[in-house]
C-alpha positions as CSV (number, residue, x, y, z in Angstrom):
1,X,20.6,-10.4,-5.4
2,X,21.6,-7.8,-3.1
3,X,19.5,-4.4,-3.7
4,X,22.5,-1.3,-2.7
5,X,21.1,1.5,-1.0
6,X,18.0,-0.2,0.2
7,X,16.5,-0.4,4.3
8,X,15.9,-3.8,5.5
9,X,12.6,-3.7,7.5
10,X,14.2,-5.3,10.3
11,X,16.6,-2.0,10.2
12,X,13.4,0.5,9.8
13,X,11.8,-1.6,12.7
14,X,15.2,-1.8,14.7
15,X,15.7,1.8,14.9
16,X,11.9,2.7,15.4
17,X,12.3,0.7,18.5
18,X,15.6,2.2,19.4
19,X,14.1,6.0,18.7
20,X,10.8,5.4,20.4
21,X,12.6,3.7,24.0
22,X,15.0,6.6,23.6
23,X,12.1,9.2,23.3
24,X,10.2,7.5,26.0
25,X,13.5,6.8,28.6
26,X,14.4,11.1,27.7
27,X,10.3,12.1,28.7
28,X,10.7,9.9,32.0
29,X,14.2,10.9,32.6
30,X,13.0,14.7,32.2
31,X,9.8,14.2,34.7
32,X,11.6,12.6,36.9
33,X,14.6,15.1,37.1
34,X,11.9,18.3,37.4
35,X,10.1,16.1,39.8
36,X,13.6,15.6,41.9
37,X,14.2,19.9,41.7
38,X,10.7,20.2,42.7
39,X,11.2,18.4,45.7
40,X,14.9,20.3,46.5
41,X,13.2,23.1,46.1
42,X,10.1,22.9,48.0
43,X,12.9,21.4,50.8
44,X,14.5,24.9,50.9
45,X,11.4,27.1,51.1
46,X,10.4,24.7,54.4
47,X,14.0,26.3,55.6
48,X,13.5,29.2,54.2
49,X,10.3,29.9,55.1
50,X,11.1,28.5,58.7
51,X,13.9,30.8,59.3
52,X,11.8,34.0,57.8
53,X,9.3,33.3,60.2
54,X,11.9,33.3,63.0
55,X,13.6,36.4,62.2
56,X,10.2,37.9,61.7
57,X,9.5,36.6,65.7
58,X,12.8,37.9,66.9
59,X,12.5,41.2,64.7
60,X,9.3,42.1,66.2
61,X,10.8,41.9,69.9
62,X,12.8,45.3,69.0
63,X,11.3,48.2,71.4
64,X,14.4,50.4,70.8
65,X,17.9,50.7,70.1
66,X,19.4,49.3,72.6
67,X,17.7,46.2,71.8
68,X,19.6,45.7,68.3
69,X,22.4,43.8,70.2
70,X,20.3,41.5,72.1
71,X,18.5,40.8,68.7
72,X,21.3,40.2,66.8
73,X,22.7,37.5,69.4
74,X,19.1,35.7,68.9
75,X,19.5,35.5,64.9
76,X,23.1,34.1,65.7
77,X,22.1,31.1,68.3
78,X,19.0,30.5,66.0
79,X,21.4,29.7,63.2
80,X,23.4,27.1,65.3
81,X,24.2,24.2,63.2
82,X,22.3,25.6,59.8
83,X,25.8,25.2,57.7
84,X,24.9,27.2,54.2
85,X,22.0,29.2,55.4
86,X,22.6,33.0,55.0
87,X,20.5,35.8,56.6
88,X,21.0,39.2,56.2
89,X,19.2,42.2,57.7
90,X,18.8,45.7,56.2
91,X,17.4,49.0,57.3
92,X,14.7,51.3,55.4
93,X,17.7,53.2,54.1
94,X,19.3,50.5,53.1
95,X,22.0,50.0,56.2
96,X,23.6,46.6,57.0
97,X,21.7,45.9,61.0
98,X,22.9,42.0,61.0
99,X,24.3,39.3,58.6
100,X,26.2,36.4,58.6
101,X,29.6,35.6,57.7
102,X,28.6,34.1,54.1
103,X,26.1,37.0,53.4
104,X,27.9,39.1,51.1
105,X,24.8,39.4,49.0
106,X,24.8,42.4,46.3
107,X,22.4,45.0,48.4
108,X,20.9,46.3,45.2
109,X,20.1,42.6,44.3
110,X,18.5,41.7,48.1
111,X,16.4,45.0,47.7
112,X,14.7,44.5,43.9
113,X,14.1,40.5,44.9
114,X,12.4,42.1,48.0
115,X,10.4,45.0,46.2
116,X,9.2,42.7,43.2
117,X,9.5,38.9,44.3
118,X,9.2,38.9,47.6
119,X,8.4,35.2,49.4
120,X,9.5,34.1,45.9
121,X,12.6,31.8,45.4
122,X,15.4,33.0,43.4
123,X,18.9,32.2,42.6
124,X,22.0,33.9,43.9
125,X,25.3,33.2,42.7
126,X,28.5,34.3,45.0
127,X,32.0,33.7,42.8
128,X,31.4,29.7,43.1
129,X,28.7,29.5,45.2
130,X,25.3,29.1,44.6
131,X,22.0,29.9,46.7
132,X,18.6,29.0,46.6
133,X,16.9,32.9,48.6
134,X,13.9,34.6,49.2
135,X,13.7,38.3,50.3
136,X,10.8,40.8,51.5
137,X,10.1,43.6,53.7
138,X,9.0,42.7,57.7
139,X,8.0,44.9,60.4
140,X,10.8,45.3,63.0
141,X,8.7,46.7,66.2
142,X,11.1,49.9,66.6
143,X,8.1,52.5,65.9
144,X,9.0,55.9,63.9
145,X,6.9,57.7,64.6
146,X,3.1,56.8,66.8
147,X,0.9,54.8,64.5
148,X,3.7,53.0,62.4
149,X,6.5,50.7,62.7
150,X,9.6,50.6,60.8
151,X,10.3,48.1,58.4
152,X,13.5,46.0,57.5
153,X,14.8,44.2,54.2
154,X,15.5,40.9,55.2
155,X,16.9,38.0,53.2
156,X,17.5,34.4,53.7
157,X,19.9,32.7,51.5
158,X,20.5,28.8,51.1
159,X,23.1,27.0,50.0
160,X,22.0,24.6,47.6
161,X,25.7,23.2,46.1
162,X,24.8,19.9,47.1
163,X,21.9,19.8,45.4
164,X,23.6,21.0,42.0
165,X,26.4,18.0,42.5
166,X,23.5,15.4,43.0
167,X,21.6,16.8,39.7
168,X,24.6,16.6,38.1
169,X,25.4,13.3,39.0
170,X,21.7,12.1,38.5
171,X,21.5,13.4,35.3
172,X,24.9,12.0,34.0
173,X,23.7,8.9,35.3
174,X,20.1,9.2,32.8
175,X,22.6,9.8,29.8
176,X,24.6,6.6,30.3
177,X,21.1,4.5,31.3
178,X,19.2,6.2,28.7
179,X,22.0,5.2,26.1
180,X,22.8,1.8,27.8
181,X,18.8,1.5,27.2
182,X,18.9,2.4,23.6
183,X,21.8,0.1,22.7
184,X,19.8,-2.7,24.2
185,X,16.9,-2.1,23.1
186,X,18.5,-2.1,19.3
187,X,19.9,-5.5,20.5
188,X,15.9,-6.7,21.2
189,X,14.2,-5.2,18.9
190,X,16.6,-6.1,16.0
191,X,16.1,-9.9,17.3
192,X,12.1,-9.0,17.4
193,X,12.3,-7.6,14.2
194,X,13.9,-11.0,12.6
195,X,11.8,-13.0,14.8
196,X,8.7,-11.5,13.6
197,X,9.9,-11.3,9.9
198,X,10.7,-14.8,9.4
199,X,7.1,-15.7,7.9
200,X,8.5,-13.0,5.3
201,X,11.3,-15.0,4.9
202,X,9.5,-18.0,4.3
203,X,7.3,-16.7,1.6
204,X,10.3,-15.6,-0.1
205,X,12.0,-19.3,0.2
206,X,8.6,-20.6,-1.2
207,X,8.6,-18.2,-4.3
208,X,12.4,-19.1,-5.0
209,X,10.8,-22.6,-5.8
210,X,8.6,-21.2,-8.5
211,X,10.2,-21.6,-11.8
212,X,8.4,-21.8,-15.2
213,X,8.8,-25.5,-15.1
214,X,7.3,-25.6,-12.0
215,X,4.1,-22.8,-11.8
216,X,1.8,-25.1,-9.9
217,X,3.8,-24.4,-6.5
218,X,1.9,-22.2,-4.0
219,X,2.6,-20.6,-0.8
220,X,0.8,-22.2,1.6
221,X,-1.2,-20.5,3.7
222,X,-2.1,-22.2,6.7
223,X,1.5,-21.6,8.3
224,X,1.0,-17.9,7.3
225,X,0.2,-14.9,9.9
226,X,-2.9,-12.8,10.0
227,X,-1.2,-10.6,8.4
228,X,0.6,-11.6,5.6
229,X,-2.1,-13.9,4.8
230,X,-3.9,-12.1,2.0
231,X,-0.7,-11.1,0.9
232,X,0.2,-15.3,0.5
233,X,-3.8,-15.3,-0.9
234,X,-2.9,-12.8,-3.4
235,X,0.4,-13.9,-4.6
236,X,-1.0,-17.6,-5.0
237,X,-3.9,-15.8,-7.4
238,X,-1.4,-14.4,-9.0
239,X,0.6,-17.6,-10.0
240,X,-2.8,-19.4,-11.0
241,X,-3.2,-16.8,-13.2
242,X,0.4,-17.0,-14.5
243,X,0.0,-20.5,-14.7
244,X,-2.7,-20.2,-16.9
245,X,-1.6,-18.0,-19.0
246,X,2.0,-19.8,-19.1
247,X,-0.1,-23.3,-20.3
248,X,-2.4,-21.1,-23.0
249,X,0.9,-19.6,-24.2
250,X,2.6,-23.2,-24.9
251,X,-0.7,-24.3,-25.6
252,X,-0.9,-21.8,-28.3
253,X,2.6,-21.8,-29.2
254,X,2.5,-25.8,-29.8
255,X,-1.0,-25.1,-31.9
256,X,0.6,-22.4,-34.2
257,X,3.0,-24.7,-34.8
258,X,1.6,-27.1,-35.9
259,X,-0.8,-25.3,-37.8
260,X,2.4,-23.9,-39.9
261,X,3.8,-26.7,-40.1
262,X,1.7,-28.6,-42.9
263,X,1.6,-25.3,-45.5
264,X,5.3,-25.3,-45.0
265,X,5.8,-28.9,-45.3
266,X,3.7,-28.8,-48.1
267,X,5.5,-25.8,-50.0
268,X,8.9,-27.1,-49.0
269,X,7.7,-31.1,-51.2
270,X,6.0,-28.8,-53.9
271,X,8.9,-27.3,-54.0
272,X,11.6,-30.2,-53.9
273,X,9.5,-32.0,-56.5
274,X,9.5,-29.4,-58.7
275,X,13.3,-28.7,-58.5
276,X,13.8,-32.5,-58.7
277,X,13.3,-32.5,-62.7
278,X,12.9,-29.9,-65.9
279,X,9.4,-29.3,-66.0
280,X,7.2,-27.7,-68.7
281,X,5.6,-23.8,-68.0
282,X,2.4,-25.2,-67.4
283,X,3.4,-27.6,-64.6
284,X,5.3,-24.8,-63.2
285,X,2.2,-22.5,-62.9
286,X,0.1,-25.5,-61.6
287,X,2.7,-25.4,-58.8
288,X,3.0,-21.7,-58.0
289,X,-0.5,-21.7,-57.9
290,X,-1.1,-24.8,-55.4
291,X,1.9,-22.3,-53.2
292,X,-0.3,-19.1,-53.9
293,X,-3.3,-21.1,-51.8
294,X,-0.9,-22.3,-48.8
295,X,0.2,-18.6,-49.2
296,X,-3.0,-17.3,-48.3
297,X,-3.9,-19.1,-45.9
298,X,-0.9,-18.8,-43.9
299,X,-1.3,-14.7,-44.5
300,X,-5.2,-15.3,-43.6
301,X,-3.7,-17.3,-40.3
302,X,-1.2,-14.9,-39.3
303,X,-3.9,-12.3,-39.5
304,X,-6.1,-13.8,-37.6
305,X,-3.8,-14.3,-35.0
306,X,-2.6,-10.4,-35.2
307,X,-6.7,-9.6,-34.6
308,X,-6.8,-12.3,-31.4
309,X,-3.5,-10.5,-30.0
310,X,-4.8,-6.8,-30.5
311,X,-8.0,-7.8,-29.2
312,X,-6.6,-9.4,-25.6
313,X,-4.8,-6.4,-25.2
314,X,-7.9,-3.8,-26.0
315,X,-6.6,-2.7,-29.1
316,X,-9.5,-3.5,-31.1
317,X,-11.8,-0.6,-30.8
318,X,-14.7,-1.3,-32.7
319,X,-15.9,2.2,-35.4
320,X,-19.7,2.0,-34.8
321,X,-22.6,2.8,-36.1
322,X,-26.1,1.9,-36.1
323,X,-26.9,-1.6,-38.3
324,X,-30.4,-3.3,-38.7
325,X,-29.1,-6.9,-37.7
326,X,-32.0,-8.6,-40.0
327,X,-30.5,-6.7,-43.0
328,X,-27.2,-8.1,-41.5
329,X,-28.1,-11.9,-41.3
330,X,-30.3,-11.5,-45.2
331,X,-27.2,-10.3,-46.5
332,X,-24.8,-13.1,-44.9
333,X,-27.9,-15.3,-45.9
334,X,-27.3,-14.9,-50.0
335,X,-23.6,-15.3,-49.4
336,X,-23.8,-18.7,-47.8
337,X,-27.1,-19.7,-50.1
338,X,-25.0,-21.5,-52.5
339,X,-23.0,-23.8,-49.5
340,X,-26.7,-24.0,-47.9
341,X,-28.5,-25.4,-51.2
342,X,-25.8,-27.6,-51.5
343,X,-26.5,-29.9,-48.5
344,X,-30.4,-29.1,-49.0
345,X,-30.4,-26.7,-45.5
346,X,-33.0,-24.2,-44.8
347,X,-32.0,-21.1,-43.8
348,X,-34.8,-18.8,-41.5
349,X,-34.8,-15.8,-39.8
350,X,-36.8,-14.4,-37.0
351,X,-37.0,-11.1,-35.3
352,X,-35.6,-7.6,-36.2
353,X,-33.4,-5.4,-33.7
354,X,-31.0,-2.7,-34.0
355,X,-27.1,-2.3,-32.2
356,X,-24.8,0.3,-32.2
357,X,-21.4,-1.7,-33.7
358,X,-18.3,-2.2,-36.2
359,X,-20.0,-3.2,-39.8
360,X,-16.9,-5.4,-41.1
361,X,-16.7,-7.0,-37.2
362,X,-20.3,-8.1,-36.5
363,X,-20.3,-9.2,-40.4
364,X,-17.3,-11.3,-39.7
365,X,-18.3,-12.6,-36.2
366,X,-21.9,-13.3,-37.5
367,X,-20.5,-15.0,-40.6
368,X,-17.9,-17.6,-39.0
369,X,-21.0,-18.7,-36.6
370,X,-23.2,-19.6,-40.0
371,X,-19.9,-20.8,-41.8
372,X,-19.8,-23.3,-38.8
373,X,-23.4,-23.9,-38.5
374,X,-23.8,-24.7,-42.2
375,X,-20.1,-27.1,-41.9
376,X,-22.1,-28.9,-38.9
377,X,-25.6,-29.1,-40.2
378,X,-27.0,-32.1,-40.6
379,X,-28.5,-32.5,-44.4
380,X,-32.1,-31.5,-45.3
381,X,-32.0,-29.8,-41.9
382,X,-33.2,-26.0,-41.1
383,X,-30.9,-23.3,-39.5
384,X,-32.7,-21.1,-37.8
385,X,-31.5,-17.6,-36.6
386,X,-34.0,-15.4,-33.9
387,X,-33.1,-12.0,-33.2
388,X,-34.8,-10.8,-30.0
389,X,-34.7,-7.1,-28.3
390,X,-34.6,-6.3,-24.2
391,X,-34.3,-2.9,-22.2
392,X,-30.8,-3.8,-21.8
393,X,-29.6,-6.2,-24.3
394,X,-30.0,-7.6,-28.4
395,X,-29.8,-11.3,-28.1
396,X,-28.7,-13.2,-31.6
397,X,-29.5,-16.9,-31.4
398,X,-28.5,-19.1,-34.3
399,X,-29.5,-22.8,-34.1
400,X,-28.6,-25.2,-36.3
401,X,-29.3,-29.9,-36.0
402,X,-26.2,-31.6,-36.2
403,X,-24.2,-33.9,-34.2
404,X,-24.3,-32.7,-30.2
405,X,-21.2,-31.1,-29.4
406,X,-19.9,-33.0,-25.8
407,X,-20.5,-31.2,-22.3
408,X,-16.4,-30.8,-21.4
409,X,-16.4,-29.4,-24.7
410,X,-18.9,-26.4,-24.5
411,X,-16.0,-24.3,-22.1
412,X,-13.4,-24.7,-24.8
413,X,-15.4,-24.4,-28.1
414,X,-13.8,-20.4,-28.3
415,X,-10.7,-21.0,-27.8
416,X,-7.4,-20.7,-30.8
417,X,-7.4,-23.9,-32.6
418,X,-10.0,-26.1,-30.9
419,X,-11.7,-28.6,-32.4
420,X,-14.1,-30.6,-31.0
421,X,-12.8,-33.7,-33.4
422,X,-9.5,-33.2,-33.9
423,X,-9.1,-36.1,-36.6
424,X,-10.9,-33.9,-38.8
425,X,-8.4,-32.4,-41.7
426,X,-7.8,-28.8,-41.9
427,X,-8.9,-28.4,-45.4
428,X,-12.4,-29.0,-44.3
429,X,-12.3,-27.3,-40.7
430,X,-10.3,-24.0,-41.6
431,X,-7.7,-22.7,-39.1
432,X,-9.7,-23.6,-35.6
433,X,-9.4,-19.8,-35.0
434,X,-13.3,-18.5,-36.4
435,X,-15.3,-18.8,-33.0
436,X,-12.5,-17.6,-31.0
437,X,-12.4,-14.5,-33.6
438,X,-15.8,-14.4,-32.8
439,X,-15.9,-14.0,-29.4
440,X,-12.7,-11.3,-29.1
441,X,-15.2,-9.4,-31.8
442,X,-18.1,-9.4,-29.5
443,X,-16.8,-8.9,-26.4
444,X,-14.7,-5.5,-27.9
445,X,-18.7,-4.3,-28.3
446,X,-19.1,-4.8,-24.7
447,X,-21.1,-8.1,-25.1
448,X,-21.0,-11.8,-24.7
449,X,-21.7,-15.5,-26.5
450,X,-22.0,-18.6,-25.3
451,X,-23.0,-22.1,-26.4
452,X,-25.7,-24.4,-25.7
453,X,-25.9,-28.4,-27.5
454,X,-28.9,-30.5,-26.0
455,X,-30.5,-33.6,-28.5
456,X,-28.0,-32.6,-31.9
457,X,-30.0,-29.1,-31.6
458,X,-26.5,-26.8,-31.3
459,X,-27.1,-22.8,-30.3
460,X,-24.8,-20.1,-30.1
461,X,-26.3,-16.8,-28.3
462,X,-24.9,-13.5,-29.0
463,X,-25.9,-10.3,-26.2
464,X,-25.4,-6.9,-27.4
465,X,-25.6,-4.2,-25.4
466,X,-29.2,-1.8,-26.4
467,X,-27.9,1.1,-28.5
468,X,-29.1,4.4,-26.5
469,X,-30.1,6.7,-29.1
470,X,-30.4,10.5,-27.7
């Protein structure tokens, strides 16, 4: 199934890759492009700078007047073969004294780059030309006046089109490499991306084999990466536990049925027999009562299993208070006396000890453990209960001789219809569902039973947690 509206990973990664070259390829490009005007520019000051210094030299050889001509020749033969470089020369009062044929420089623009940046390069732009100056205020050796000389503006002008058309051309060159770049690194990164996925892939193949016919496939994980490892470990977990749950589900189902099966086969005879014939009233109460009975204990059946359910889920929340268990067992003790007498048992008790818990529950969890202690007892035999008391815990034991109940049996002794001889008739071994009642009961009080049988001597220990009382 296709999922609309939802990014790949390999897309995600793709156009990380693409974005991050891109980013990287832009910062370089940019560095590199500053770096390149840096260098133009530190080019032209070395002209610039060289020529300053030169018309500062020939400025400097001005004694009077007359010598303005002989000056102005010198700036022209020093500026042999400098094609683009401007100079141009102005008095205090702001008089053209020499420039060259280019130099049609704004004066109010020479004079404010000389009075606030002078040495400094700035940009002068002449219709379509533009130059790369630097203007400033030099001594010119004409003296005004006997302890001063006169001073002069003078610029010096570059032009730096050339460098403008190779900037341009470099950076439309960083475009199409930056995007030719990108494009290729989506081509490589895309084919990273499903390279590096494919373990992804895999696992998904694997799980596509996974039906509930067959839950015992798992993904293995020795062909798995680092990474996705646990992820493999995980999902495996997860299908035990599905597994598991899926075979104690058709376990359960298959059990139920079969439970329900013999009531309703047995109503459905009952019911064809008597239907078969005209009977008398009394025949037809005898049989509405033998259906009242399989009633029941269907209704006592489907209860049960409604109590099991709630409690798996934590729905069984338990309305404590605090109980003497001794009281508890005495009175469970006269109930069973009869049953006890009966098969000449011997019922003791040992210990006192208080909990915090559900009256009806612990009465019905502590009364399916004697009910199955006094089935199992072995005749003339003594069932003895000890009740013991701990910082942290109220341990029940209830021991009772009979036959020994097998090892690979102990683990499964709780669970829904389990009986450790199954040949045994249902009539004398009730529903199969009292210890696993049991054990949802004392586990929704926070505790915990288990089982021991050693030499026909069967125990079942119950830990509650010790009530704190404020």
């Amino acid at each position: 199934m296709r999922l609309i509206g939802k990014k790949s990973i390999t897309r995600r990664l793709t156009l990380l890759f693409v974005s991050a070259s891109s980013a990287v390829l832009l910062a370089l490009g940019f560095v590199i492009a500053s770096s390149v005007e840096k260098h133009f520019e530190q080019q032209d000051m070395e002209v610039l700078a060289g020529k300053m210094e030169l018309t500062r030299h020939t400025l400097e050889q001005l004694k009077s007047q007359d010598d303005l001509e002989r000056i102005t020749q010198l700036l022209d033969n020093s500026l042999v073969g400098h094609h683009g470089l401007e100079v141009i020369v102005l008095s205090p009062n702001r008089e053209l004294i020499f420039a060259t044929p280019n130099a049609n420089f704004p004066i109010d623009l020479v004079v404010a780059s000389a009075a606030h940046s002078p040495h400094r390069p700035v940009i002068w732009t002449l219709g379509e030309q533009t130059y790369r100056g630097i203007a400033t205020e030099l001594p010119s050796g004409l003296p005004t006046h006997i302890s001063e000389r006169s001073r002069v503006i003078v610029a010096v002008a570059l032009d730096i089109a050339h460098h403008q058309a190779f900037m341009r051309s470099f950076l439309q060159t960083l475009w199409l490499f930056v995007a030719g770049a990108a494009a290729l690194t989506g081509v490589l990164g895309w084919a990273a991306a499903r390279r590096g996925l494919a373990p992804l892939r895999a696992m998904r193949e694997q799980a596509q084999v996974v039906t509930a016919q067959q839950l015992s496939h798992r993904l293995p994980l020795e062909s798995a990466p680092v990474e996705l490892a646990e992820l493999a470990h995980s999902l495996n977990e997860m299908l035990a536990r599905l597994e598991e749950a899926f075979r104690r589900l058709s376990d359960f189902s298959s059990d139920i049925a079969h439970e329900l099966r013999t009531p309703v086969s047995n109503l459905m005879t009952e019911t064809q027999v008597a239907l078969s014939r005209a009977r008398s009233a009394d025949d037809y109460r005898g049989i509405l009562e033998s259906n009242a009975e399989e009633f029941e204990h269907m209704a006592r059946m489907i209860s049960d299993m409604l109590l099991l359910a709630k409690a798996e889920n934590g729905l069984v929340v338990p309305n404590r208070e605090t109980l003497n268990l001794a009281a508890e067992v005495l009175a469970l003790f006269d109930y069973y006396d009869a049953v006890a007498e009966e098969k000449g048992l011997h019922l003791t008790l040992e210990g006192d000890a208080e909990v915090s818990a559900d009256r009806l529950m612990l009465r019905r969890a502590l009364g399916n453990l004697l009910s199955n202690a006094v089935r199992h007892s072995a005749p003339n035999a003594t069932l003895r209960v000890e009740i013991s008391a701990s910082l942290d815990a109220v341990s029940i034991c209830m021991e009772n001789t009979g036959d020994t109940i097998p090892q690979e049996y102990l683990e499964r002794v709780f669970d829904r219809f389990f009986r450790v001889d199954p040949s045994r008739q249902r009539s004398s071994e009730g529903s199969g569902l009292g210890l696993a009642i049991t054990k949802s009961i004392i586990v929704a009080h926070g505790g915990m039973i288990s089982v021991a049988s050693i030499g026909a001597v069967t125990t079942f220990t119950i830990r509650l947690p010790t009530p704190h009382f404020p």
